[in-house]
C-alpha positions as CSV (number, residue, x, y, z in Angstrom):
1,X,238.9,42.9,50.7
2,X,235.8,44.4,49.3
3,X,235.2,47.8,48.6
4,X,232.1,49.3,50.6
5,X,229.1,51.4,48.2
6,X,228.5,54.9,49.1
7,X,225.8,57.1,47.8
8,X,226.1,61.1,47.0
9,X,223.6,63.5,45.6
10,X,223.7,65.6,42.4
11,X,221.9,67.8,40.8
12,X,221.6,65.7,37.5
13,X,218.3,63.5,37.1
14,X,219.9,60.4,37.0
15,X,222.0,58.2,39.2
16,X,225.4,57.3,37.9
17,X,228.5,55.5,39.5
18,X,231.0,58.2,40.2
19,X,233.8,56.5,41.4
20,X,234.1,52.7,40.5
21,X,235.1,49.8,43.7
22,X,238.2,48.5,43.8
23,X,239.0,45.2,45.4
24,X,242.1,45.6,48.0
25,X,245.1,43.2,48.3
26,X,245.7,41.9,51.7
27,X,249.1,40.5,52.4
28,X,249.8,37.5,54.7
29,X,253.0,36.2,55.7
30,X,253.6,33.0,57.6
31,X,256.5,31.4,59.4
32,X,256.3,28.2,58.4
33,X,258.1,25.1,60.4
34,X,259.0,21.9,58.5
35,X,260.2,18.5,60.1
36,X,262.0,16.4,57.7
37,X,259.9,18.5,54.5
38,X,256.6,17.9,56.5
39,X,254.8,21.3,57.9
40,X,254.5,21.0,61.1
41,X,253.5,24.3,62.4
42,X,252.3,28.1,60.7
43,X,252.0,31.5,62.9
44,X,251.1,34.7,61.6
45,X,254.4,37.1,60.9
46,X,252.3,40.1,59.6
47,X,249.0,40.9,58.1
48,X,249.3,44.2,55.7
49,X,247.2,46.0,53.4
50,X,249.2,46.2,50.1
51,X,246.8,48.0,47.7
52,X,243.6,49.7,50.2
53,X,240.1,49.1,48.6
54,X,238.7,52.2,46.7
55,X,234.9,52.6,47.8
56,X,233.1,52.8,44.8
57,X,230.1,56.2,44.7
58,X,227.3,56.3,43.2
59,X,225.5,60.0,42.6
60,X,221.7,59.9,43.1
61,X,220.0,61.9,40.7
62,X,217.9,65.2,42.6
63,X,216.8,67.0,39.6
64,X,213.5,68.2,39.8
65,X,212.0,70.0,36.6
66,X,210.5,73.1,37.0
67,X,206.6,74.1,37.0
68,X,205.3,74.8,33.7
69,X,204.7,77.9,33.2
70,X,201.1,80.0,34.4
71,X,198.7,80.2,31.1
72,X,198.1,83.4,30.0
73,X,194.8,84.8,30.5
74,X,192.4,84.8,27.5
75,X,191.1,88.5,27.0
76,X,187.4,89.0,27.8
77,X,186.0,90.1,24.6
78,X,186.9,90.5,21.3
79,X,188.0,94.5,22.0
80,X,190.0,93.8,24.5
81,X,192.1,90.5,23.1
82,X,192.6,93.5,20.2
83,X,194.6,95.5,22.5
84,X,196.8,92.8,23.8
85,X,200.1,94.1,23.1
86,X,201.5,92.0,20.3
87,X,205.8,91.9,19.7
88,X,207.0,95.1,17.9
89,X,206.8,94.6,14.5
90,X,210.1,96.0,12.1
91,X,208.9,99.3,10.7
92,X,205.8,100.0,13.6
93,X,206.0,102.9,15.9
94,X,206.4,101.2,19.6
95,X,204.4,103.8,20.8
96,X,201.4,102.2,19.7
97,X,200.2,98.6,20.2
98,X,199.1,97.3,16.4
99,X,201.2,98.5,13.6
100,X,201.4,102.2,13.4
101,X,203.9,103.2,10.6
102,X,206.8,105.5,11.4
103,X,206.3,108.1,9.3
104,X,206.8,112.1,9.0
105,X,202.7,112.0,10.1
106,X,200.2,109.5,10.4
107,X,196.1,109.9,10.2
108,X,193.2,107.6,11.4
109,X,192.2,105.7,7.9
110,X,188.8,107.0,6.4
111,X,189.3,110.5,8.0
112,X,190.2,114.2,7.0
113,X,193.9,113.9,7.3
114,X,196.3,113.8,4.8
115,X,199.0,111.3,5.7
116,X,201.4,110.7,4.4
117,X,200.4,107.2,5.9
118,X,197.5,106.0,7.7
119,X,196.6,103.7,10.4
120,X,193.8,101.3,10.6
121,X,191.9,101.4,14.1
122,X,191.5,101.1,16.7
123,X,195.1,101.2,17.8
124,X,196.2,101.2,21.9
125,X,198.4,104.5,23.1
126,X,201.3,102.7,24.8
127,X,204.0,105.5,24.9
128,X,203.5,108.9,23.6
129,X,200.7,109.7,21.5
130,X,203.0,111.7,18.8
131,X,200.5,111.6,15.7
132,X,197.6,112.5,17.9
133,X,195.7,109.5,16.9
134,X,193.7,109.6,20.3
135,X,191.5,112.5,19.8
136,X,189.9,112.0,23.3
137,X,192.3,110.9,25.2
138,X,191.0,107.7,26.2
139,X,194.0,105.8,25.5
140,X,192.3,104.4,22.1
141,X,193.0,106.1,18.5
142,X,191.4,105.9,15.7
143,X,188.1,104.3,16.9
């Protein structure tokens, strides 16, 4: 008796047999009539299935990768690809995109203040502008 095939899906991206077929075991029995040791007639006393067939199951792959990711947009000139935020770096105030040190206070480089540190510009306000880099509140200090 031969085991049937039977197909499943998975999320996987490849097929694989999941269950391996097994053959079954059929038994006959005859009654079998002899005249002087010579067979001279058979019938059928029962047909049974002893061990059933196991179907064997093979899982079809329907993985599908996902898109690749959108590109970023390039910046439109050389200005504005400088105020694309770029990751925190350690010791820069996240307030400010570019590296503004945390300090007590913090001046434009190159003008009247007296630090004790100084940023070179132009940086981008992203939070609170707490050094008051942006003298005119466009959003930009130290240009």
């Amino acid at each position: 008796m031969a085991p049937a095939c039977g197909r499943s899906r998975d999320r996987s991206a490849r097929d694989d047999v999941t269950t391996a077929g097994v053959e079954g075991v059929r038994t006959l029995t005859y009654e079998v009539t002899l005249t002087d040791g010579v067979e001279t007639g058979r019938s059928l006393v029962s047909d049974e299935v002893t061990t059933a067939p196991v179907d064997e199951v093979t899982s079809v792959g329907t993985y599908e990768p996902p898109p690749p990711p959108e590109p970023e947009p390039e910046p439109e000139d050389e200005e504005a690809a400088a105020l694309v935020e770029a990751p925190p770096d350690e010791g820069c105030d996240p307030n400010y995109s570019g590296c503004v040190p945390i300090d007590s206070d913090v001046d434009c480089a190159g003008g009247s203040g007296n630090g004790p540190s100084y940023a070179d510009g132009p940086v981008q306000v992203t939070g609170s502008d707490i050094y008051e880099l942006d003298a005119d509140g466009d959003g930009v200090g130290c240009e």
